[in-house]
C-alpha positions as CSV (number, residue, x, y, z in Angstrom):
1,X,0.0,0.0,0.0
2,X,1.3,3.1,-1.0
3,X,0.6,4.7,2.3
4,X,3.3,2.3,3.6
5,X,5.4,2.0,0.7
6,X,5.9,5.5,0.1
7,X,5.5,7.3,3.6
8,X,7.3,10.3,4.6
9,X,9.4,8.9,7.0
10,X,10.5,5.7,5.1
11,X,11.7,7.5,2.4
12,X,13.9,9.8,4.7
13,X,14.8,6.8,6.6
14,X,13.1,7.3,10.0
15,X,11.5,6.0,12.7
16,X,8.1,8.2,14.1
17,X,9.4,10.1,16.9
18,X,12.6,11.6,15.1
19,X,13.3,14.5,17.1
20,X,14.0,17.9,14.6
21,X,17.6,17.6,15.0
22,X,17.4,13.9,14.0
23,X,15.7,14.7,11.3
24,X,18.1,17.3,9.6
25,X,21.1,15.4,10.3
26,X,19.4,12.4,8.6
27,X,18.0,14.5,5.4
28,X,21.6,15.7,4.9
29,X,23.3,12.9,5.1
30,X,20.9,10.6,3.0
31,X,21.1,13.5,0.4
32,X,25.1,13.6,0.5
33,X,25.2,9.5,-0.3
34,X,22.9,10.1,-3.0
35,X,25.0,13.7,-4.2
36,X,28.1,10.7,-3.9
37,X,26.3,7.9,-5.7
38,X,26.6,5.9,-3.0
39,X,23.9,3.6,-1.3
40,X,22.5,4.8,1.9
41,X,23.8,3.5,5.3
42,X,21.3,1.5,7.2
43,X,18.5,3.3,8.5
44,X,15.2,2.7,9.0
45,X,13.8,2.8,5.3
46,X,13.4,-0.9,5.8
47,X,14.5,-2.4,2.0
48,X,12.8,-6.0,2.8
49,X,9.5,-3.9,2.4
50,X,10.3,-3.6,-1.4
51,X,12.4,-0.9,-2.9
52,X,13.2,2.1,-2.0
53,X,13.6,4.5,-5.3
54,X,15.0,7.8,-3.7
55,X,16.9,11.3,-5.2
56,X,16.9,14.4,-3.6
57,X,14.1,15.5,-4.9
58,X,12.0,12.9,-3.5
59,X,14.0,12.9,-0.4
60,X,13.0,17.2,-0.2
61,X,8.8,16.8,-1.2
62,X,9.1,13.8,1.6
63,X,11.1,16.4,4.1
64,X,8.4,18.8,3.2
65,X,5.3,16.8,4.4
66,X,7.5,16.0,8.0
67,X,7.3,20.0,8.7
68,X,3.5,20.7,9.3
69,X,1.8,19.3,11.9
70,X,-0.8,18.1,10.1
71,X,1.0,16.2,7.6
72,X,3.3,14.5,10.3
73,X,0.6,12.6,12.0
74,X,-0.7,11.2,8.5
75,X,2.3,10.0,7.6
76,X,3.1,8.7,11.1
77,X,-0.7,7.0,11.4
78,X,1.0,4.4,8.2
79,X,5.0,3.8,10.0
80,X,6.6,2.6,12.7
81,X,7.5,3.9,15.6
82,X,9.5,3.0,19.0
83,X,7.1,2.7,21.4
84,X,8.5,-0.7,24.0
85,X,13.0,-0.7,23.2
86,X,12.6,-4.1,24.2
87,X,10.2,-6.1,21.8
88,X,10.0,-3.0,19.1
89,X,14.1,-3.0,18.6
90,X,14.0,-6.8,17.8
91,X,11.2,-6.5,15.5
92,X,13.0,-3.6,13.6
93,X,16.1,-5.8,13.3
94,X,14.1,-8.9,12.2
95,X,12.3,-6.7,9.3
96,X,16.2,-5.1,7.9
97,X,17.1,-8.6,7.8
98,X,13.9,-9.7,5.9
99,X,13.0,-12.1,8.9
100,X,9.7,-11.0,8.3
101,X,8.1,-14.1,10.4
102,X,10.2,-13.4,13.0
103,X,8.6,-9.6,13.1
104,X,5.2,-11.9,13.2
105,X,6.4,-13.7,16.1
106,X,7.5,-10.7,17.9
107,X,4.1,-8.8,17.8
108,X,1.5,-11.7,17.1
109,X,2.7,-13.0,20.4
110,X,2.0,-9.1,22.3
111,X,-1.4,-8.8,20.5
112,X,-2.6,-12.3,20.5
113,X,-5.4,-11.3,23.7
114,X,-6.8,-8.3,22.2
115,X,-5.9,-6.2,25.3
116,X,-4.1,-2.8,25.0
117,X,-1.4,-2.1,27.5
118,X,1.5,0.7,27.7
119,X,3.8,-2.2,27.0
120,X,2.1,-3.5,23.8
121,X,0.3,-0.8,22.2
122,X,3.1,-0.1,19.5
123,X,3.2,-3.5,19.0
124,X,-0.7,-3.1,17.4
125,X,0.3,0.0,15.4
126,X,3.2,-1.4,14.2
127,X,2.1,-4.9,13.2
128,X,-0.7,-2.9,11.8
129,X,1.5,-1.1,9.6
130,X,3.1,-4.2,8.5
131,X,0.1,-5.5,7.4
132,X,-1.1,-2.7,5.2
133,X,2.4,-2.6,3.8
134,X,0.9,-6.0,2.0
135,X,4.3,-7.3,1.7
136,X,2.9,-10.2,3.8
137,X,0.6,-11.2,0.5
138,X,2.3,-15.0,0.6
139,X,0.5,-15.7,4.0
140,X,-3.1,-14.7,3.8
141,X,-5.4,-12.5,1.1
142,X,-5.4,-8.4,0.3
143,X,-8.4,-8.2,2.1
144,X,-7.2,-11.0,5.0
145,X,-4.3,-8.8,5.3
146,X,-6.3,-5.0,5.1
147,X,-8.8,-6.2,7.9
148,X,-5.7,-7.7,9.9
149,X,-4.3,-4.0,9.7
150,X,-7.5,-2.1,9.9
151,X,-8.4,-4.0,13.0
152,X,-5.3,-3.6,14.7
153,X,-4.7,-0.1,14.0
154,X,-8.2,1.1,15.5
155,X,-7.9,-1.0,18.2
156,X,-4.6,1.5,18.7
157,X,-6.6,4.4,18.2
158,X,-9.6,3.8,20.6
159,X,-6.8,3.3,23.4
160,X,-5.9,5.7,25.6
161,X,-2.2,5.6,24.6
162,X,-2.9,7.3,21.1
163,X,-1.5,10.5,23.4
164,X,1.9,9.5,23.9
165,X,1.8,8.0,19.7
166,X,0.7,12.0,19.3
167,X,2.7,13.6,21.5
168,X,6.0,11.6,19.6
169,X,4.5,12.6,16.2
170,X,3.8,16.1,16.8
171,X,4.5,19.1,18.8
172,X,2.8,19.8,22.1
173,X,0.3,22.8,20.1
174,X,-1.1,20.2,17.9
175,X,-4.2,19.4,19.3
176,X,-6.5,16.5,18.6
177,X,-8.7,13.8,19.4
178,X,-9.2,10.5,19.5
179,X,-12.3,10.7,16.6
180,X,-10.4,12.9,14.4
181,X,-7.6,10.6,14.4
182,X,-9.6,7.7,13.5
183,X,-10.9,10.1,10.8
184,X,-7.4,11.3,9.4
185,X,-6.6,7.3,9.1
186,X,-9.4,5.9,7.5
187,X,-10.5,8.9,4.8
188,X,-6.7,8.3,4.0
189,X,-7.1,4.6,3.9
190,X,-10.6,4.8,1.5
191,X,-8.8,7.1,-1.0
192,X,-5.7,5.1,-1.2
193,X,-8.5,2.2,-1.9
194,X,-10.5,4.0,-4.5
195,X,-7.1,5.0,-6.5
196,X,-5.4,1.2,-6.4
197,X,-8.4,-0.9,-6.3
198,X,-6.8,-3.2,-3.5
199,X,-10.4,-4.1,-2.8
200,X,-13.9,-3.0,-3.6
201,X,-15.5,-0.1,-1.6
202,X,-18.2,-3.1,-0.5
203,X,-15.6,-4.9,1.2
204,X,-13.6,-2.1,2.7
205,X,-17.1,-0.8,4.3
206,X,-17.9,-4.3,5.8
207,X,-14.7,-4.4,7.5
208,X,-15.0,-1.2,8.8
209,X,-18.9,-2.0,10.1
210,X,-17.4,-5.0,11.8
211,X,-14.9,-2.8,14.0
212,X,-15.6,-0.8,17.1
213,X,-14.9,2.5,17.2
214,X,-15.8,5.9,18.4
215,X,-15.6,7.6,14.9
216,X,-17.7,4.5,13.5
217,X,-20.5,6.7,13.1
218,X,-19.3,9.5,11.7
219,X,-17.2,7.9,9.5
220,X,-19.7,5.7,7.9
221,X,-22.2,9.5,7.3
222,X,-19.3,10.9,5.8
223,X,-18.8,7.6,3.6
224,X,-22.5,7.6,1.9
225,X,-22.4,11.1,0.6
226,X,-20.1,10.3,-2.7
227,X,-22.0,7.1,-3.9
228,X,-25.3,8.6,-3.5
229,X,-23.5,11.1,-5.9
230,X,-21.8,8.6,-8.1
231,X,-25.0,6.8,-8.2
232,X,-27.3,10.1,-8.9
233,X,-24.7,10.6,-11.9
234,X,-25.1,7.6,-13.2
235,X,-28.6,8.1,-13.1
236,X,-28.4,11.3,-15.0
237,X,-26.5,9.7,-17.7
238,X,-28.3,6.9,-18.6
239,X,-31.3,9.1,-18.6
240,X,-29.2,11.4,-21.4
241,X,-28.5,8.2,-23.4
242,X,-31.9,6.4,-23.3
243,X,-33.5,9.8,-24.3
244,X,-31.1,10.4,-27.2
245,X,-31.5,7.0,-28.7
246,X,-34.6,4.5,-27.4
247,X,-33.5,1.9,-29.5
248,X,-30.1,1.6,-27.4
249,X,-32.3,1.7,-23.9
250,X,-31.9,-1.8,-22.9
251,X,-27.9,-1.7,-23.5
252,X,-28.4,1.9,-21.2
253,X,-30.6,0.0,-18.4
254,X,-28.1,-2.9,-18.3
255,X,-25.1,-0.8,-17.8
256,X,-26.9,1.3,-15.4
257,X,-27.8,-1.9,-13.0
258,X,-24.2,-2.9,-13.3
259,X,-22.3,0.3,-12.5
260,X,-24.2,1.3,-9.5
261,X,-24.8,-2.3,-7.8
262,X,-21.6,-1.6,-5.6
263,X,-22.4,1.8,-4.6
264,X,-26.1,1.0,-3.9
265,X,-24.9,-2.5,-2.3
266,X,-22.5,-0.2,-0.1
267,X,-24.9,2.4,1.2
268,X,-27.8,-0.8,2.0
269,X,-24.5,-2.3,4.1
270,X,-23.9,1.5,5.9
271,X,-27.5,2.6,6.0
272,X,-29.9,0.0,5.9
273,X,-33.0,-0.1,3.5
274,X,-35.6,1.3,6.0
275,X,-33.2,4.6,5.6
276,X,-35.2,7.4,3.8
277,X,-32.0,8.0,2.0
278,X,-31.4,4.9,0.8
279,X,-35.0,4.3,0.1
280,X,-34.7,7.7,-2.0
281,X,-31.8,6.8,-4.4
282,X,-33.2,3.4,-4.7
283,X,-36.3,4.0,-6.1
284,X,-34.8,6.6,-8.4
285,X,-32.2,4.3,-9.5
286,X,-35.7,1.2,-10.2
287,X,-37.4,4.5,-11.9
288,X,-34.8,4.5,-14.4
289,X,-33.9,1.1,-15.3
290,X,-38.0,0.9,-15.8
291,X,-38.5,3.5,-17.5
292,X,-35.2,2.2,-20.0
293,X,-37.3,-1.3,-20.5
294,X,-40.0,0.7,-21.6
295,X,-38.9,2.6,-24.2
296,X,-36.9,-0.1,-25.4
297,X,-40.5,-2.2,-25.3
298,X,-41.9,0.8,-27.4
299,X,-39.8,1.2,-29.6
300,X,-39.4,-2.2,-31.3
301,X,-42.9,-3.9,-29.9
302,X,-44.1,-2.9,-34.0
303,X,-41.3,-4.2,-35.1
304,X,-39.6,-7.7,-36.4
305,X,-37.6,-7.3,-32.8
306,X,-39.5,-9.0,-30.3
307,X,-39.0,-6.9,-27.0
308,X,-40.6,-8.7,-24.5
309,X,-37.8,-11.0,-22.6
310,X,-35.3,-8.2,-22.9
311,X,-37.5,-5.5,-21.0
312,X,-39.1,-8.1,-18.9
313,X,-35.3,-8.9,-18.0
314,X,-34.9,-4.8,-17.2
315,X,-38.2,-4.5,-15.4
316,X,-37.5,-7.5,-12.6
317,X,-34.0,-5.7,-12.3
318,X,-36.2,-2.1,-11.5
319,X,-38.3,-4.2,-9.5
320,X,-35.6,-5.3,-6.8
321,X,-34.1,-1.9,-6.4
322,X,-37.4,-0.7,-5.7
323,X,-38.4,0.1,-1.8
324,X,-41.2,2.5,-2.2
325,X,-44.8,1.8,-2.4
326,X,-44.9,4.1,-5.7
327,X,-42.1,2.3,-7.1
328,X,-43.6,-0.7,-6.3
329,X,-46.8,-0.2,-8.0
330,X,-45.3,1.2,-11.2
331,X,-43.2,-2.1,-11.1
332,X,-45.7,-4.6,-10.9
333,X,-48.2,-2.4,-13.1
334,X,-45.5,-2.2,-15.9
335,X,-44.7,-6.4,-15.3
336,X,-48.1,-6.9,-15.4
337,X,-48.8,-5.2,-19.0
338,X,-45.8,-6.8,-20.6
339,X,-46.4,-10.3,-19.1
340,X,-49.9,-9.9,-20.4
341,X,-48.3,-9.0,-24.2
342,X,-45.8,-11.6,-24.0
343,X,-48.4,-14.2,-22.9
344,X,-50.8,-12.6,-26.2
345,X,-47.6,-13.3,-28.9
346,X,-49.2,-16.1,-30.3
347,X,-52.4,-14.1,-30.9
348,X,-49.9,-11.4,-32.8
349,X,-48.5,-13.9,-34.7
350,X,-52.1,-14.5,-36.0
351,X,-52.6,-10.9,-36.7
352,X,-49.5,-10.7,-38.2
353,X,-50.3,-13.2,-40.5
354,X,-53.9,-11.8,-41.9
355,X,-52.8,-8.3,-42.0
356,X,-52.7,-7.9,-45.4
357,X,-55.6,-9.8,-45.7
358,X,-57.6,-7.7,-42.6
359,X,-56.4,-4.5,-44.8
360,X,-57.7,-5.4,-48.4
361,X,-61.0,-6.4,-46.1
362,X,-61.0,-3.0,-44.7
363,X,-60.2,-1.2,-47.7
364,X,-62.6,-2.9,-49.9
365,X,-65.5,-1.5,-47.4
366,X,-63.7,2.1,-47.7
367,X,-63.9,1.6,-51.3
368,X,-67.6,0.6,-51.7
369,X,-69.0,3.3,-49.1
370,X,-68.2,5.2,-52.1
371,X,-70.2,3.6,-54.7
372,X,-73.7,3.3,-55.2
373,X,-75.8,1.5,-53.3
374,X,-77.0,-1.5,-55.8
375,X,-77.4,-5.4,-55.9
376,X,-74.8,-5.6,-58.5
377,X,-71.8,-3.9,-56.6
378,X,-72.8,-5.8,-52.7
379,X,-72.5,-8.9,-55.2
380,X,-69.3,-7.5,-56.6
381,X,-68.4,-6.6,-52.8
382,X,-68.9,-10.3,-51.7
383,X,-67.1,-11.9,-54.6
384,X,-63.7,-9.8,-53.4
385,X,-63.7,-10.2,-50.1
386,X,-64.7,-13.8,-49.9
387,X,-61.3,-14.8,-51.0
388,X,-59.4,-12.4,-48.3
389,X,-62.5,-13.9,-45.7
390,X,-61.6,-17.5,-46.5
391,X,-57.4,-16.8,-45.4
392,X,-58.5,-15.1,-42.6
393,X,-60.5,-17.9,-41.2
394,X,-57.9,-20.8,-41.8
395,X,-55.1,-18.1,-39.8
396,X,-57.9,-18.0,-37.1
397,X,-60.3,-20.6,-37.2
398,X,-63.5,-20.2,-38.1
399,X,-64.9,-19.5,-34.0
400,X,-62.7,-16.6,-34.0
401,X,-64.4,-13.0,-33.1
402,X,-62.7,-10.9,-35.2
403,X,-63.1,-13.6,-38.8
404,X,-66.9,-13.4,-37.6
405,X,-67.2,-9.5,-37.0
406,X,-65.3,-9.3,-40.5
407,X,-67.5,-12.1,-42.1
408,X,-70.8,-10.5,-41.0
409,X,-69.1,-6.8,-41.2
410,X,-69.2,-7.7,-45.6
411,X,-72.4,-9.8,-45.3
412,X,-74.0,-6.5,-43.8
413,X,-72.8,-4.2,-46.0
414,X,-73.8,-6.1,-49.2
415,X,-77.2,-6.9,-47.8
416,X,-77.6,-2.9,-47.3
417,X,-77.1,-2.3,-50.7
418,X,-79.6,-5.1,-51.7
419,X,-82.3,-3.5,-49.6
420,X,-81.1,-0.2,-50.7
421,X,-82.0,-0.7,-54.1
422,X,-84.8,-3.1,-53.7
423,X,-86.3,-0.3,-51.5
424,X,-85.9,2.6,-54.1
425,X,-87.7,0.0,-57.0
426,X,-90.3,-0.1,-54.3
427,X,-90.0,3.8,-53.7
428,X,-90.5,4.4,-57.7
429,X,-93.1,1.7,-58.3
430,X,-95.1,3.3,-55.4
431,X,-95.1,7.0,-57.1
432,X,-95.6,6.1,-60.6
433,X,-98.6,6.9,-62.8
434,X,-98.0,5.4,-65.8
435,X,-98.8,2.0,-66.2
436,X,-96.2,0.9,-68.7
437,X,-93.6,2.3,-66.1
438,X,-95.1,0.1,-63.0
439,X,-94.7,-2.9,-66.1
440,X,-91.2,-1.9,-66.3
441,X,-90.2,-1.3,-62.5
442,X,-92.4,-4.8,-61.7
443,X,-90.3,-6.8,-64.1
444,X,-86.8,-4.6,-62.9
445,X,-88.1,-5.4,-59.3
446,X,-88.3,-9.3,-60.6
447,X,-85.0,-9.5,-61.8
448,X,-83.3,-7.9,-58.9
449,X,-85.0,-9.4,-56.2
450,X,-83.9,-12.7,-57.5
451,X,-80.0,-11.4,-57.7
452,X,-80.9,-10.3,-54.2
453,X,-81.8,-13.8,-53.4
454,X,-78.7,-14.9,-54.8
455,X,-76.4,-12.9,-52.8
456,X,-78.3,-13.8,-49.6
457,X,-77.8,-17.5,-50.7
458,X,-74.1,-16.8,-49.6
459,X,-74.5,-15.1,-46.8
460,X,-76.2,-17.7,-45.6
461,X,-73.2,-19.4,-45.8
462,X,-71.3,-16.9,-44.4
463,X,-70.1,-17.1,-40.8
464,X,-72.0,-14.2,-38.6
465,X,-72.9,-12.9,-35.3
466,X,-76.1,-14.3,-34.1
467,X,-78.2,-11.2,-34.0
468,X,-77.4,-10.3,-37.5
469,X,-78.3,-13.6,-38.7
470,X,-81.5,-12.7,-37.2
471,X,-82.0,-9.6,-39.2
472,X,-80.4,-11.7,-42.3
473,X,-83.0,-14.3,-42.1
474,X,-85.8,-11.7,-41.5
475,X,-84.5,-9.8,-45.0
476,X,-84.2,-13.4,-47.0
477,X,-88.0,-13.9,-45.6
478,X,-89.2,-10.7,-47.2
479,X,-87.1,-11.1,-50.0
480,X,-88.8,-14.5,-50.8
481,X,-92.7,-12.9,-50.1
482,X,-92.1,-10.1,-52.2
483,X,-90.7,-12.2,-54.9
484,X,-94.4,-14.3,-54.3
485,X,-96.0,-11.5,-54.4
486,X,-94.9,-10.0,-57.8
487,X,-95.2,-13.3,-59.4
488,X,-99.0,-12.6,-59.0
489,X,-98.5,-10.0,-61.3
490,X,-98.1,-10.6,-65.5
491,X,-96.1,-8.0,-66.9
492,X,-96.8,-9.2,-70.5
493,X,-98.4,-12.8,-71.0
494,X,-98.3,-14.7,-68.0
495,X,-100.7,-14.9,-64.9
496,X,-100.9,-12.4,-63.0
497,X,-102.7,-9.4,-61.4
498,X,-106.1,-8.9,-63.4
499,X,-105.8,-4.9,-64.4
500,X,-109.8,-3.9,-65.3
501,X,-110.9,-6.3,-62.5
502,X,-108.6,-4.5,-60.3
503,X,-109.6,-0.9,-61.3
504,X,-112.8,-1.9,-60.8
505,X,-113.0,-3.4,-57.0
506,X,-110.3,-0.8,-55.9
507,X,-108.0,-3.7,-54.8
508,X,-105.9,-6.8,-55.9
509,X,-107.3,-9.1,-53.5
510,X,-110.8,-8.6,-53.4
511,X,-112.8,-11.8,-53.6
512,X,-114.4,-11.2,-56.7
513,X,-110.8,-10.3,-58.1
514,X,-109.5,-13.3,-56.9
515,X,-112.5,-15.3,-58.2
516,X,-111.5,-14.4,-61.8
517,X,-108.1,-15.2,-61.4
518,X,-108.7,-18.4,-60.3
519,X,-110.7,-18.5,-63.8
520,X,-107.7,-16.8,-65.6
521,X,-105.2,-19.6,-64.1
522,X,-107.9,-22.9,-64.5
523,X,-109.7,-22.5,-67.9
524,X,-108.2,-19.6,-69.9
525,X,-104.7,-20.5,-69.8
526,X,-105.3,-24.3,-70.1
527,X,-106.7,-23.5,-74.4
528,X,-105.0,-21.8,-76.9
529,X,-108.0,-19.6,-77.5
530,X,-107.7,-18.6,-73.9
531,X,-104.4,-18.1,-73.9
532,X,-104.6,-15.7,-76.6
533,X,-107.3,-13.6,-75.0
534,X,-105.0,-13.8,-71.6
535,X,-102.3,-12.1,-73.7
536,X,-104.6,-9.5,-75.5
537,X,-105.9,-8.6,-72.9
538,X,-102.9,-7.9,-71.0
539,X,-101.1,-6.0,-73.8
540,X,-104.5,-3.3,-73.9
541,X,-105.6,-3.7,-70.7
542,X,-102.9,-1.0,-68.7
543,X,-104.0,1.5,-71.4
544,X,-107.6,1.1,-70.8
545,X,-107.0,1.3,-66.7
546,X,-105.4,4.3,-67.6
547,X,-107.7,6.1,-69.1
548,X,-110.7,4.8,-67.5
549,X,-109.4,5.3,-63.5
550,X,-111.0,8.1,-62.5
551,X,-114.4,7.2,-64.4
552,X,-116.5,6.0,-61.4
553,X,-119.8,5.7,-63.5
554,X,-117.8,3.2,-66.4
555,X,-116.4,1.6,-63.2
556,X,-119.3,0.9,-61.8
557,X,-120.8,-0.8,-65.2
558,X,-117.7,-2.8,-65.4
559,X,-118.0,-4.2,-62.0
560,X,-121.9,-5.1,-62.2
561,X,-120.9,-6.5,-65.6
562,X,-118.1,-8.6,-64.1
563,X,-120.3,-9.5,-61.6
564,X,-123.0,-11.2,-63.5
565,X,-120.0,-12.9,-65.0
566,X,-119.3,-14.5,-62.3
567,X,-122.2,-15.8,-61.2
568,X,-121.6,-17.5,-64.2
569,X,-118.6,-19.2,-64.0
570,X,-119.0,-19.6,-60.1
């Protein structure tokens, strides 16, 4: 450790406690071997630790931090120092002769019961020293060897001899105390951590929450304030990224889980997870990663990238971080969706499938709204979509919901224009005077009612929603009694209505009307005399009604005429 290594007094060659005078006399000579080329007499540099690279400028900045106060006891707090001739001297001698087991043996033996005395308490800062020197890396671990140290040097610095250690250090003006020495030695011990990486922050805080201190507490405030800021960073950069590009949000999340899981891991350690500041950060830090699985999720849920695992992987990660019951709830609220879409994929593979064929459907009823409402285009309608119909119901079976609200969506809009056009024949027929005009509307009304007829035919076959089947089969019954109806009516040769008769009772099914139909239909038609006056008398019969309509006294002649007629044929 370069707190060791490279302290102060081992570069100048000294022991902690060098008087002033000892000190200049040392700094002179050490620089007049160097001046010479020549290697150093023995001092207390101790070589076994590793090398000592020194010149006189290093030997002057090292001088330099021995002058102040201040920087004396921070470099004394990481060397050696005199404290018990009798066991310290034979340690000393052990390490310039690389007996480092021997130094082991020597103060293992004075510390071995824990208990601080006037005759072993340099034997704890020392052996401390020795063991953040690491040179002692062969026998146990770093982090064996840093709690070995760490342990023995507070140990040193909750006892009451820490004033004669000061009082050798420094002069008599320096004033301190026992907490702020603690302090000075471990905020120098973290950064010497942070910059070599000897061991993580994580385990450098649990071997400090396993020691008993007085500065414990405020060490460990002190400690939480710069990765709650490393962490907030972190935060603020991710949220940068993710904005700037969502298609790189789960790479962002990820990273963001990874970087801060040893500064979030080391603030639960110091401040525990009921800790409103802990709590705080942590739920920011679940907000984020979240919020990164969800614009990931949006951006490529519409797309040949299936999101669903990856962000699913992001929000469980969001959801462990997450202490709050806000945090919480968006958690499981977010989970919840996306479990719900992953569990529906198969169902999008379906859609996927008939999309083309759900978008000709849909575009073929944007078309026809367009076009006139006739028998011949809600034919022409059925015949197209049929085909894209069919592929949608082997995709989704023929039970599906959306195949039947499609299949009935067609069958009802080519029904409408049936009716539509059926009813405006009806409309026409209805208003028109002239009698060779109803002739041509009854025989148009014919021919469409029976391409009407057709085109329910199939959607009768048709898959649809129960209540429009109702209204389907309802429209097919009409269809088929209008169709009776009008055959009841000749247009040119055939039976049908009986025009004069009809004039002449005021309506087509008045008994007497119906009498002579009955005639019409069982004697006329079956001779070919009777067949030709059928078909005379329809082709000047209209005329006739048309002139004679509004003639109530001919009327009334006709229908005593037809009467006596028959009683005749009765």
């Amino acid at each position: 450790m370069n707190l060791v290594l490279n302290n102060p007094y081992r570069i100048v060659g000294l022991l902690v406690g060098a008087s002033a005078r000892e000190q200049d006399r040392q700094i002179k000579r050490l620089k007049q071997f160097i001046a010479a080329d020549i290697a150093p007499e023995e001092d207390f540099s101790f070589p076994s630790l590793g090398n000592v690279q020194r010149n006189i400028e290093k030997v002057d900045v090292a001088a330099s931090k021995l002058n102040l106060d201040k920087d004396k006891i921070v470099a004394a707090l990481f060397w050696f120092y005199k404290g018990n001739p009798i066991t310290d001297e034979p340690a000393f001698d052990a390490i310039n002769d690389s007996d480092l087991n021997q130094v082991l043996v020597i103060w293992k033996k004075l510390t071995l019961n824990g208990e601080i005395s006037k005759r072993n308490a340099s034997a704890f800062s020392n052996l401390g020293t020795l063991y953040l020197s690491g040179v002692l890396e062969g026998t146990n671990s770093n982090e064996a060897l840093l709690e070995n140290g760490i342990s023995l040097k507070l140990k040193f610095l909750e006892s009451e001899y820490i004033k004669e250690f000061k009082s050798l250090a420094t002069d008599e003006t320096y004033k301190t105390t026992k907490k702020e020495l603690q302090l000075i030695f471990l905020n120098q011990l973290q950064s010497e951590i942070e910059k070599s990486e000897f061991i993580s922050s994580t385990n450098f805080l649990d071997i400090i929450t396993q020691q008993e201190f007085s500065a414990k507490e405020d060490f460990l405030k002190g400690f939480v304030q710069k990765p709650i800021e490393e962490i907030e960073k972190n935060i603020e950069e991710a949220r940068i990224k993710r904005k700037a590009d969502n298609s790189n949000s789960l790479v962002v999340g990820k990273e963001l889980f990874k970087k801060t899981s040893e500064n979030l891991k080391l603030l639960k350690s110091i401040l525990g997870i009921s800790n409103l500041k802990f709590s705080s950060i942590s739920d920011k830090l679940s907000d984020e990663i979240l919020q990164c699985g969800i614009d990931y999720f949006k951006f490529y849920k519409d797309s040949s990238t299936d999101p669903g695992r990856a962000s699913m992987d992001l929000f469980h990660k969001a959801k462990l971080l997450a202490i709050g019951d806000i945090a919480i709830q968006r958690c499981e609220e977010n989970t919840e969706n996306l479990q719900e879409w992953i569990d529906n994929k198969p169902e999008r593979d379906k859609q996927a499938k008939i999309f083309d064929d759900f978008k000709s459907i849909t575009d073929l009823i944007d078309e026809y709204e367009g076009y006139k409402e006739t028998v011949l285009n809600g034919k022409q309608l059925l015949a197209s979509a049929l085909i894209y119909l069919s592929n949608v119901k082997d995709v989704l079976g023929e039970r599906d919901d959306l195949f039947i609200g499609l299949s009935t969506r067609i069958a009802s809009e080519a029904q409408g224009m049936c009716v539509s056009e059926i009813n405006n024949l009806q409309d026409k027929f209805s208003s028109a005077f002239d009698s060779s005009t109803k002739v041509a509307l009854i025989r148009l009304l014919k021919d469409k009612i029976n391409e009407s007829l057709d085109v329910s035919a199939t959607i009768g076959s048709m898959h649809l929603k129960q209540d429009f089947r109702i209204r389907y089969e309802r429209n097919r019954s009409t269809l088929i009694d209008l169709k009776r109806q009008l055959n009841q009516v000749n247009t040119g040769g055939g039976s049908s209505g009986c025009y004069i008769a009809t004039m002449a009772y005021g309506d087509y099914d008045h008994p007497q009307v119906m009498i002579l139909r009955q005639f019409r239909d069982d004697v006329l038609n079956k001779s070919a005399y009777g067949k030709w006056f059928i078909k005379t008398y329809y082709h000047y019969s209209p005329k006739l009604v048309e002139r004679l309509k509004n003639q109530r006294t001919i009327n009334i002649i006709i229908r005593k005429t037809l009467n006596q007629f028959i009683k005749l044929i009765k």
